[in-house]
N, C-alpha and C positions, 0 to 999 in steps of 0.2 A: 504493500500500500504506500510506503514510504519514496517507492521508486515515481510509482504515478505521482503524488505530489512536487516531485524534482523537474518530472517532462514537464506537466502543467507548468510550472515556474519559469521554466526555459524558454517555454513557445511565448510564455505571455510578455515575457521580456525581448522576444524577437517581434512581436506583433508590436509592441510600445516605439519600439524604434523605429517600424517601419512604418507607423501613423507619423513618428516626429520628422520623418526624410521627406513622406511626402506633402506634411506641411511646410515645409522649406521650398520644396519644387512647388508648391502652388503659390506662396508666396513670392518666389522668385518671376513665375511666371504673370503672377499680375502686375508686378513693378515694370517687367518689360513692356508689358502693352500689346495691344496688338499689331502693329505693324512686326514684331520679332513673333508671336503667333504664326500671320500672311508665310515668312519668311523660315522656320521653322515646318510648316507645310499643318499647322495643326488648327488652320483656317482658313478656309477658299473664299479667297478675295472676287466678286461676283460684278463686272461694272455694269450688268444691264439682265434684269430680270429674264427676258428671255433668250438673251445668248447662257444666263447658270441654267438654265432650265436643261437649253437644248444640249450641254458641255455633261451634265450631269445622268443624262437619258430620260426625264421625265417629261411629261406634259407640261406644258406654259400654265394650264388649270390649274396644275395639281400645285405646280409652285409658289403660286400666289394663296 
């Protein structure tokens, strides 16, 4: 029984860290902004409703 409460301890401490990393990585990513978002690829810059629509494969309908 005493082993189980060692994993438990261990995992909870690898999960602790990995909430504190990716609040740093979201923190770090709001300071950027979004033009390093665009530029990082982890948001498509759209300059005309229905050229994202058609870029994207959807209907002009369905995008709006």
């Amino acid at each position: 029984m005493n082993i189980f409460f060692k994993v438990m301890q261990v995992l909870s401490w690898i999960a602790g860290r990995l909430l504190i990393a990716l609040f740093i990585v979201l923190l770090v990513l709001v300071f950027l902004g979004p033009a390093a978002w665009i530029k990082m690829g982890l948001l498509v810059e759209c300059k005309h409703v229905k050229n994202c629509a058609a870029e994207h494969g959807i209907e002009y309908e369905e995008a709006r």
